[in-house]
Backbone as CSV, one residue per row, in Angstrom:
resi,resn,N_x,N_y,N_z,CA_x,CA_y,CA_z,C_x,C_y,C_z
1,UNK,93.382,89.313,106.923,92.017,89.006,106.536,91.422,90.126,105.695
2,UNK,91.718,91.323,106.339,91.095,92.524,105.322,91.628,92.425,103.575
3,UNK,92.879,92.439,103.917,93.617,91.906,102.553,93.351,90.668,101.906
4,UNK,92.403,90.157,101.998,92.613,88.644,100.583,91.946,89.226,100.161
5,UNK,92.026,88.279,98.864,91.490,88.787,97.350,90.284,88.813,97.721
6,UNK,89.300,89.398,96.333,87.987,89.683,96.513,87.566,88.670,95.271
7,UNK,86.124,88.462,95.546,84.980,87.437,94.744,84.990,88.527,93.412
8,UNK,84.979,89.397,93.878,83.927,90.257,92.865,84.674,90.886,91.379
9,UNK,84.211,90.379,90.346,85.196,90.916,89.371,85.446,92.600,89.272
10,UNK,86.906,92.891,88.537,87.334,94.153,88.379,86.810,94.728,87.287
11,UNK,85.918,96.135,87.427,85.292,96.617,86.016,86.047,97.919,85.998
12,UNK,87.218,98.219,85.779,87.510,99.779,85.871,87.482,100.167,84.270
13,UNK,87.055,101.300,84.306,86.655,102.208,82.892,87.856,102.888,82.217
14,UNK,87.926,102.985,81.495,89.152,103.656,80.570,89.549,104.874,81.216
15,UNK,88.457,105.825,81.150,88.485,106.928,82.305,89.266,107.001,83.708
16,UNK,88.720,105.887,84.165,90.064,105.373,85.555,90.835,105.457,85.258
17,UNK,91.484,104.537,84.259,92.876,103.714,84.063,93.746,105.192,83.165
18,UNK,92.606,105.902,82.497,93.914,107.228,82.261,94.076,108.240,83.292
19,UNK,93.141,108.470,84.193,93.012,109.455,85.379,94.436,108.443,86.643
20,UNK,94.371,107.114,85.953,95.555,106.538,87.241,96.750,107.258,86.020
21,UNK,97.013,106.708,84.924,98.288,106.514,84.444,98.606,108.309,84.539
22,UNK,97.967,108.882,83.910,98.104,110.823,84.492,98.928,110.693,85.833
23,UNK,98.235,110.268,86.881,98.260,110.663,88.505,100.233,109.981,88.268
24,UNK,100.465,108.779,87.954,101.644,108.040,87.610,102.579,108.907,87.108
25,UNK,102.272,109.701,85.979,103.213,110.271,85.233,103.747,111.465,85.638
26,UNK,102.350,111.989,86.278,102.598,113.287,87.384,103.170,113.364,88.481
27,UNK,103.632,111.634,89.541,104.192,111.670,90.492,105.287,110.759,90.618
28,UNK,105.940,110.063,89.373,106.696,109.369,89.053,108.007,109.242,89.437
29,UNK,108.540,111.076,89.139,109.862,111.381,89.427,110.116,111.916,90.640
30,UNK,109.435,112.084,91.801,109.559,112.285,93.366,109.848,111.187,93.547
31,UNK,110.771,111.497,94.855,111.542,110.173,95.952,110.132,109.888,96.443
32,UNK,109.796,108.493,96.864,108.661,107.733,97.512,107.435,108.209,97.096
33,UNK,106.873,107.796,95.454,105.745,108.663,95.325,105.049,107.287,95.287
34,UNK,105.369,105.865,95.485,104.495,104.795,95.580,103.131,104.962,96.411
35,UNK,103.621,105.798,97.630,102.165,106.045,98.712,101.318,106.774,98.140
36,UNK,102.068,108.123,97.500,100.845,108.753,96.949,99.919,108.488,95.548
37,UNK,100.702,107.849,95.303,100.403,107.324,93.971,99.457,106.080,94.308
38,UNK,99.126,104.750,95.086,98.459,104.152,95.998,97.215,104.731,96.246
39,UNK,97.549,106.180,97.013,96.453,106.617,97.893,95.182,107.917,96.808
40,UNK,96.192,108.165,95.452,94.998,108.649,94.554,94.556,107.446,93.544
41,UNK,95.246,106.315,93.791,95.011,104.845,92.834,93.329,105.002,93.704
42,UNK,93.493,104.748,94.412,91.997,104.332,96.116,91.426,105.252,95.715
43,UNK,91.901,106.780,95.785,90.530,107.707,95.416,89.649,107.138,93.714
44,UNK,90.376,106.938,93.060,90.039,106.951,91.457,89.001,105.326,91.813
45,UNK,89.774,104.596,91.803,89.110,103.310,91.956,88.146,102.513,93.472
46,UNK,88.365,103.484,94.293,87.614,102.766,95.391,88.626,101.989,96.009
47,UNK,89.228,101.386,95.749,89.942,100.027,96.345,91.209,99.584,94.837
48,UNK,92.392,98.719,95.780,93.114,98.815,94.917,93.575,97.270,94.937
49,UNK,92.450,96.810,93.668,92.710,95.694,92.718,93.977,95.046,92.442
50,UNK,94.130,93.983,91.898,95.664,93.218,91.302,95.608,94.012,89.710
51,UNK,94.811,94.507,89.633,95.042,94.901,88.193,95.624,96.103,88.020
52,UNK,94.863,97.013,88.715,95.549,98.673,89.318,96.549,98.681,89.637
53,UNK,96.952,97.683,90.739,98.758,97.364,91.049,99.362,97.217,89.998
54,UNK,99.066,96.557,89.028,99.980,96.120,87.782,100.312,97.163,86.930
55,UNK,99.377,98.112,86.979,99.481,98.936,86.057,100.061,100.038,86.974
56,UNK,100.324,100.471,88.042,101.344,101.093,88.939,102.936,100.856,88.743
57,UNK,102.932,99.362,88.977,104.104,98.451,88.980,104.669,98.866,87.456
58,UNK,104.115,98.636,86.414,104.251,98.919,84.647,104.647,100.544,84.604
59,UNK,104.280,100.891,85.304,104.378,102.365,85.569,105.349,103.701,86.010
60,UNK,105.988,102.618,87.232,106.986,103.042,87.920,108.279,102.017,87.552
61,UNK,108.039,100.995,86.495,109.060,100.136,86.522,109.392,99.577,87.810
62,UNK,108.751,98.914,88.780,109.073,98.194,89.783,108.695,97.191,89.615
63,UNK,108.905,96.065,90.286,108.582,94.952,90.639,106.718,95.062,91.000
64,UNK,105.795,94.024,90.627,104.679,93.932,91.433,104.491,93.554,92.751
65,UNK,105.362,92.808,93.070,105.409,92.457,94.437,105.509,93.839,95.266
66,UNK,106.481,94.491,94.767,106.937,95.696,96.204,105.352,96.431,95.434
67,UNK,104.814,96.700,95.179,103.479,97.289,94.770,102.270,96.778,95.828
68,UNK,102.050,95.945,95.749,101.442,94.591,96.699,101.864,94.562,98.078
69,UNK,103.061,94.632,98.283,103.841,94.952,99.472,103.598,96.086,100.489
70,UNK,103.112,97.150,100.051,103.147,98.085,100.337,101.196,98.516,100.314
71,UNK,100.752,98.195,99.546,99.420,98.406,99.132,98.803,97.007,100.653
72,UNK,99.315,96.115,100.861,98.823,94.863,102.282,99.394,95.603,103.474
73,UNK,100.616,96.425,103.156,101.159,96.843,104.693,100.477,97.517,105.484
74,UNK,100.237,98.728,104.965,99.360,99.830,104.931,97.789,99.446,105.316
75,UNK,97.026,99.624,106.697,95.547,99.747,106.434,94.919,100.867,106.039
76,UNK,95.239,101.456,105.181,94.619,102.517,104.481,94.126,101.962,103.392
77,UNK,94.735,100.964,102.725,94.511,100.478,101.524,93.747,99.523,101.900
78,UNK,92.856,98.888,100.774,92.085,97.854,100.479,91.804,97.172,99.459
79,UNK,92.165,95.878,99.408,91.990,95.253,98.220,90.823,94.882,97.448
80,UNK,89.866,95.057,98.205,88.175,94.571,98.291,87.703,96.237,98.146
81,UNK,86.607,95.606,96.867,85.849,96.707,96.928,84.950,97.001,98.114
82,UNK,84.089,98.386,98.482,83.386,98.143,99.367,81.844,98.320,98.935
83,UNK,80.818,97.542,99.547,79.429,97.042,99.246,78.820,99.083,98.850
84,UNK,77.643,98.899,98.322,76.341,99.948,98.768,76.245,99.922,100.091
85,UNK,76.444,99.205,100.679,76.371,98.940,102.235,77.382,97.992,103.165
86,UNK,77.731,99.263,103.641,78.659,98.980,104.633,78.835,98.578,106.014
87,UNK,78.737,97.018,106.238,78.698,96.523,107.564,80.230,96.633,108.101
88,UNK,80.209,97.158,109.598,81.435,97.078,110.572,80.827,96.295,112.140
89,UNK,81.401,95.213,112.614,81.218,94.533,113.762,82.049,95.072,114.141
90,UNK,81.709,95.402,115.623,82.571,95.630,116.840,83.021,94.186,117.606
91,UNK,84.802,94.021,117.739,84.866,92.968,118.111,85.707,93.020,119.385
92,UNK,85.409,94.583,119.704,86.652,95.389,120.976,85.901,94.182,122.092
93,UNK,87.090,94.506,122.819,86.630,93.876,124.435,85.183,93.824,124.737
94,UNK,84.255,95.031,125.448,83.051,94.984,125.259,82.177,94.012,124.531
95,UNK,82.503,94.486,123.251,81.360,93.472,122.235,81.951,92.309,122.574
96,UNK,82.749,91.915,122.247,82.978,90.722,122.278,82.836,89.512,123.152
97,UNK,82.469,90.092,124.227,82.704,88.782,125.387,81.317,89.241,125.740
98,UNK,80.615,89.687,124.748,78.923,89.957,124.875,78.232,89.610,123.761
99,UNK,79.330,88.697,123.250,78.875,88.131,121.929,79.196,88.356,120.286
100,UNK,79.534,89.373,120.019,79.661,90.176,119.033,80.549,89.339,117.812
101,UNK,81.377,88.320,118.819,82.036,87.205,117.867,80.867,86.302,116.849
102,UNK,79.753,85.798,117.616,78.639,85.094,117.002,77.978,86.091,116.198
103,UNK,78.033,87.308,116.418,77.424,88.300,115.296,77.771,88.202,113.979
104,UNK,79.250,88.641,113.959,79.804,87.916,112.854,79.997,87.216,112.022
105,UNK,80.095,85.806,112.851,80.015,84.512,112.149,78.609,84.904,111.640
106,UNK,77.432,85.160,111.900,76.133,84.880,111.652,76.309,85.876,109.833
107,UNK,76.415,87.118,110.979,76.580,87.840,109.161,77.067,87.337,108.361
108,UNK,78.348,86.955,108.089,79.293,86.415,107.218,78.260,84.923,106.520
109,UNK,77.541,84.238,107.449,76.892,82.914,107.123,75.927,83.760,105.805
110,UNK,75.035,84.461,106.458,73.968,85.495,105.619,74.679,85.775,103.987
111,UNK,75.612,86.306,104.396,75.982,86.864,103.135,76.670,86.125,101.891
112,UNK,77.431,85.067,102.868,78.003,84.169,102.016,79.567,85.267,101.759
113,UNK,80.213,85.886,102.541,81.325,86.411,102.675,81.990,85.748,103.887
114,UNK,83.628,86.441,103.858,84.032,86.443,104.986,84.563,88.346,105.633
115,UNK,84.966,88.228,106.482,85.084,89.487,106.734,86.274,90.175,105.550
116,UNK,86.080,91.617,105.277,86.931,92.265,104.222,86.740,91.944,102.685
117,UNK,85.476,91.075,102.530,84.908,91.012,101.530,83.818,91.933,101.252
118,UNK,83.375,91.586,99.968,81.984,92.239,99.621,81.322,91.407,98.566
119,UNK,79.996,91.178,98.481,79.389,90.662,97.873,79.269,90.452,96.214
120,UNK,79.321,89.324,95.810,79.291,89.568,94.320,78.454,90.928,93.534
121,UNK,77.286,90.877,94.694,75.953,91.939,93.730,76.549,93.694,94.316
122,UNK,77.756,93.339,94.743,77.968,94.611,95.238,77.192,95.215,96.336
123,UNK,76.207,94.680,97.039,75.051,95.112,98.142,76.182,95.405,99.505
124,UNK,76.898,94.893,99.670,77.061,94.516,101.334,78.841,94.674,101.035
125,UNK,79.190,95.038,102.037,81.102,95.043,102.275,80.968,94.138,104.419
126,UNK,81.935,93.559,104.350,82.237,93.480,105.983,83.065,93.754,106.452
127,UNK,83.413,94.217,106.863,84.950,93.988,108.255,84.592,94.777,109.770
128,UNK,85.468,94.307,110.543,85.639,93.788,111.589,86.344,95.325,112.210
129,UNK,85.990,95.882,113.635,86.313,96.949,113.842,86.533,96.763,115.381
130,UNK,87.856,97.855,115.846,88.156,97.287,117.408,87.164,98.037,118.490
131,UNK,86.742,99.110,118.022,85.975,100.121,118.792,84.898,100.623,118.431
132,UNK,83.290,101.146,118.214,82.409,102.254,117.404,82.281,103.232,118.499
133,UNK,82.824,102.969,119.602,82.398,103.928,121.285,80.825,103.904,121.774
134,UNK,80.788,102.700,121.366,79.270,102.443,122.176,79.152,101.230,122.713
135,UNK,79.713,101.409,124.017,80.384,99.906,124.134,78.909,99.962,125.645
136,UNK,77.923,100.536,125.967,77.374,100.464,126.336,76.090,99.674,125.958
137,UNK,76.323,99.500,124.556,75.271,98.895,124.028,75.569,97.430,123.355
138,UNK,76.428,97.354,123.900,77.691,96.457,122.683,76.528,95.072,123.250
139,UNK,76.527,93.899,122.037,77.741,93.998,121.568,77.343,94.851,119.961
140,UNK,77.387,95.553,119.267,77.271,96.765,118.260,78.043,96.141,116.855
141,UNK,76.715,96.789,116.044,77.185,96.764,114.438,76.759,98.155,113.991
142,UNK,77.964,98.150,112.628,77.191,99.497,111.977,76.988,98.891,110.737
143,UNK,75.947,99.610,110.406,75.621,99.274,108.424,75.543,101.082,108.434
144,UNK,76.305,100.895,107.615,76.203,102.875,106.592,76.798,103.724,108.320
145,UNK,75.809,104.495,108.399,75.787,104.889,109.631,74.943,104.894,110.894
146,UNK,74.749,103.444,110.296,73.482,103.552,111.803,74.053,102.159,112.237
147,UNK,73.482,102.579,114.338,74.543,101.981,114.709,73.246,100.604,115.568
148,UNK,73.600,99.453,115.362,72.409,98.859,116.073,73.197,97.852,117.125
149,UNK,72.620,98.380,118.620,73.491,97.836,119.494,72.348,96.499,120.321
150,UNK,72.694,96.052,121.297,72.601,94.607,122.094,72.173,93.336,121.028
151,UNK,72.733,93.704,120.051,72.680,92.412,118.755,72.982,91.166,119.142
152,UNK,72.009,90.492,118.749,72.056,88.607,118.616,72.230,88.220,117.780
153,UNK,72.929,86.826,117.298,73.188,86.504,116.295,71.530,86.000,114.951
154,UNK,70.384,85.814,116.120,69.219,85.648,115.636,68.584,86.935,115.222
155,UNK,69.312,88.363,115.130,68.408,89.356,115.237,68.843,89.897,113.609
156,UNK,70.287,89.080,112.963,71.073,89.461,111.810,70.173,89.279,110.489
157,UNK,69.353,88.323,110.315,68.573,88.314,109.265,68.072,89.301,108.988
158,UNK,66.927,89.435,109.876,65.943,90.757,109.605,66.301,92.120,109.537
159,UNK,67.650,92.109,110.603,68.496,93.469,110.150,68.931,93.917,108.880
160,UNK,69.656,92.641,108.302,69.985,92.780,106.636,68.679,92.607,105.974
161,UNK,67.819,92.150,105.777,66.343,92.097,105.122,66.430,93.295,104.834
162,UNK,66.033,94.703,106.048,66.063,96.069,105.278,66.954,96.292,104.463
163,UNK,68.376,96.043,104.750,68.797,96.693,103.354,68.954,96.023,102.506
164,UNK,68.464,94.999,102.240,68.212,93.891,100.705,67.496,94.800,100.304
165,UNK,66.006,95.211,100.641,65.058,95.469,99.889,65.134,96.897,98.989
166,UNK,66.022,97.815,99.388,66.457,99.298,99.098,67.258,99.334,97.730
């Protein structure tokens, strides 16, 4: 789920795409430099696009698939950009059987995402998290870093309202 494609079109700047092909040329000829090469693709770009892969894949002369392969295996990586604002549901034990499942669904309704997406306007990212350690308050969301716990699925509007308006 974190891995499907994203809504949101790819805008990377020339600047990126030579700061990737550099990082490529510089780590090309090491045994297994696909990870690191991946993991400064993510620093440069945020998240790593079908397009960034391609130009990895073009790069190293591999296949796109093993590019892709490796970029879904890995949760370090992400295919989805992430919002100005960053929602995480807690869906650990705790939250969950305290509701935290209907939290979700509710957000996701709001936003018009599903989880591991992010919004066309770029405002909002979601996904889904096993723990925040506040399972006392659960069932718990975070946006950015604030953490808002005994959440209802009726309480999700007005929560996101603040950060629409910012």
């Amino acid at each position: 789920m974190a891995n499907s494609i994203t809504k949101v079109p790819f805008h990377g700047t020339p600047e990126q795409e030579k700061a990737l092909l550099e990082v490529i040329e510089r780590l090309k000829a090491e045994r297994g430099c696909l990870m690191p090469i991946l993991q400064e693709a993510q620093e440069i770009y945020g998240y790593l696009p079908e397009e960034v892969q391609r130009i990895i894949a073009k790069g190293l002369n591999i296949p796109f698939e093993e590019v892709y392969g490796v970029a879904t295996f890995y949760s370090q990586f992400t295919l989805n950009p992430k919002g100005k604002h960053r929602i995480s549901v807690c869906l650990g034990t705790a939250c969950y059987v305290k509701g935290s499942g209907l939290v979700y669904e509710r957000i996701q309704k709001e936003l018009g995402i599903k989880g591991g997406e992010c919004t066309p306007d770029m405002q909002f990212s979601l996904d889904a998290c096993r723990c925040v350690g506040a399972c006392g308050l659960a069932p718990v969301i975070m946006i950015d870093e604030e953490v808002y716990g005994r959440m209802t699925p009726d309480q999700v509007p007005g929560i996101l309202a603040k950060y629409k308006e910012d």
